[in-house]
C-alpha positions in Angstrom: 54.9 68.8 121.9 51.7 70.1 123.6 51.4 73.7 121.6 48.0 74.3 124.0 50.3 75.3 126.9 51.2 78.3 128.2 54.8 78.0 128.6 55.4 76.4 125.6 53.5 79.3 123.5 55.7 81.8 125.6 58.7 80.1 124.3 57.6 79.8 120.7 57.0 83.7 121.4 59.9 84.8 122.7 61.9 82.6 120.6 60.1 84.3 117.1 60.6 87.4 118.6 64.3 86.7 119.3 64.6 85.7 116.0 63.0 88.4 114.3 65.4 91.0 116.0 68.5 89.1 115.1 67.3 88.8 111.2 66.3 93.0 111.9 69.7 94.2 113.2 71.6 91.7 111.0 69.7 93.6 108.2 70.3 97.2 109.2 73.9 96.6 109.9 74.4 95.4 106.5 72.2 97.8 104.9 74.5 100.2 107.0 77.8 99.0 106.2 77.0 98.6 102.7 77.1 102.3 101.9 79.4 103.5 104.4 83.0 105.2 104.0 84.2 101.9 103.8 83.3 101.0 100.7 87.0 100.9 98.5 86.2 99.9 95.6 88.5 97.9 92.9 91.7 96.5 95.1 93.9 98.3 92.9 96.0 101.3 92.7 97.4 103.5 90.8 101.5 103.6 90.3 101.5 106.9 91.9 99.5 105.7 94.9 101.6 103.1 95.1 104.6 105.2 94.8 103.7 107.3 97.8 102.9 104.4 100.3 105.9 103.2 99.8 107.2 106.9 100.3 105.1 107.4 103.5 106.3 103.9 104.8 110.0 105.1 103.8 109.1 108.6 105.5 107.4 107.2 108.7 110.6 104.7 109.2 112.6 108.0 109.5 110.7 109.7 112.1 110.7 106.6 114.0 114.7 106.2 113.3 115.2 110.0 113.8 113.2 109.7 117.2 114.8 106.4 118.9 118.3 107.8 118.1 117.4 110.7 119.9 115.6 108.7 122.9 118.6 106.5 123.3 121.2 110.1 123.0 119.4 112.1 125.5 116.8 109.7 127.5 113.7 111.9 126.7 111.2 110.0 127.5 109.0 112.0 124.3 111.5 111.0 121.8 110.9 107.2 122.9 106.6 107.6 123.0 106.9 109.3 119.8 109.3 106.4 118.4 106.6 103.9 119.4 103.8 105.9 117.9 105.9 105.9 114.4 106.3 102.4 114.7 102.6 101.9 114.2 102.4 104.2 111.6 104.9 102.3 110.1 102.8 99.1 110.8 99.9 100.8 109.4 101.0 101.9 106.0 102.6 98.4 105.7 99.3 96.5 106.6 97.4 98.8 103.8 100.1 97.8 101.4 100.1 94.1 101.8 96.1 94.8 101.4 97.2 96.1 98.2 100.3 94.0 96.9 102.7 97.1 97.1 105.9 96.6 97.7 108.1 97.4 101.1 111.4 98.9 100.2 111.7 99.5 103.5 115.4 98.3 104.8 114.8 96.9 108.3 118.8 98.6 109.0 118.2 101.6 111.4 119.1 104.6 109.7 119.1 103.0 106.1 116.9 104.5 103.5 115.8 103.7 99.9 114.9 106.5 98.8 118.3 108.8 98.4 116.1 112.1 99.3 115.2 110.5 102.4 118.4 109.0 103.3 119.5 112.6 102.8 117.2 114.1 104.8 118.2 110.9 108.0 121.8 112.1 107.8 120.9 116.1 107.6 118.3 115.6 110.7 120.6 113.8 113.3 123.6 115.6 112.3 121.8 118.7 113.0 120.0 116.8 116.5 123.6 116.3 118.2 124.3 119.0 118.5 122.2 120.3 121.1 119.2 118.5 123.2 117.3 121.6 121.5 118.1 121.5 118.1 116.6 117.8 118.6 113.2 119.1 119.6 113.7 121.4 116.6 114.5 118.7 114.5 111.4 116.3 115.9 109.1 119.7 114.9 110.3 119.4 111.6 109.6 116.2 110.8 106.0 116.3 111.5 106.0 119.7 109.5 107.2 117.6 107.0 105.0 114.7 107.4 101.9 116.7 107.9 102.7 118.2 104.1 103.4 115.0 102.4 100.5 113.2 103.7 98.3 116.3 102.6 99.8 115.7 99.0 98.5 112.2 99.5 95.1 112.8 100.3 94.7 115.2 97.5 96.2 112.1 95.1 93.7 109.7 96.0 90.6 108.7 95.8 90.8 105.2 97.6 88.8 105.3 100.7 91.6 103.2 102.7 95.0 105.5 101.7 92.5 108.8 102.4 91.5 107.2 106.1 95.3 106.1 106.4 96.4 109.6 105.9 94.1 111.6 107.7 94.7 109.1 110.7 99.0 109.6 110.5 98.1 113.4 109.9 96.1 113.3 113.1 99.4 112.1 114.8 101.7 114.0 113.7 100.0 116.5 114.8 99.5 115.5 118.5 103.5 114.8 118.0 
């Protein structure tokens, strides 16, 4: 290695350089990360937390049930999107709970429900639906309404960084539903 020429000083240069800019934005973005939002804390959660993820997950299976029923009764193409979008909330208050070992009482049986209230609430909704294309709309209203006030009850239950974001994110689509 002849370190008296040019073009090998130019690489030796440009590769310290390079090097020192990886090692300087490696730093920062940990620095960064390290006391950002996403910070959660002990991996565990309270029963109550865990109570109302598995409520939510219950809760978000029925707009998602309440919706396809209605998409495959009337063809709306809304009541399908909206469907679809519940089935990712769905998926994303599962993936949060698997994060968390929380159980899924979730019955994979369309229009089956756990939780008695919300079984209730399945039968009380479509009954109500068929009878008219409009009382369907009414009904898909309500159940973000409903939504919207149950996931406010869970953000002000929690302090975990991950249920909070969870929340606020469903919240945000239920109310673009």
């Amino acid at each position: 290695l002849d370190l008296g020429s040019n073009q090998t000083l130019s690489t030796m240069k440009n590769l310290i350089t390079s090097s020192l800019l990886l090692f300087t934005l490696l730093s920062s973005v940990v620095g960064f990360t390290s006391c950002s939002k996403n910070d959660v804390g002990p991996l565990t959660l309270s029963e109550q937390e865990k109570a109302t993820l598995q409520f939510m997950r219950e809760e978000e299976k029925l707009a998602h049930d309440v919706y396809q029923y209605f998409h495959e009764k009337y063809g709306l193409n809304i009541f399908g999107n909206i469907a679809s979008s519940e089935q990712t909330h769905m998926d994303a208050v599962l993936a949060i709970m698997v994060k968390y070992g929380v159980a899924d009482l979730a019955s994979n049986q369309k229009g089956v429900f756990n939780n008695t209230a919300l079984q209730k609430l399945y039968n009380d909704l479509i009954a109500k639906g068929e009878t008219s294309l409009a009382n369907a709309l009414i009904v898909g209203a309500t159940i973000e309404d409903l939504d919207i006030k149950d996931l406010n009850d869970g953000i002000a239950a929690t302090a975990n960084i991950d249920i909070d974001n969870l929340y606020e994110k469903l919240k945000c689509g239920s109310k673009n539903h």
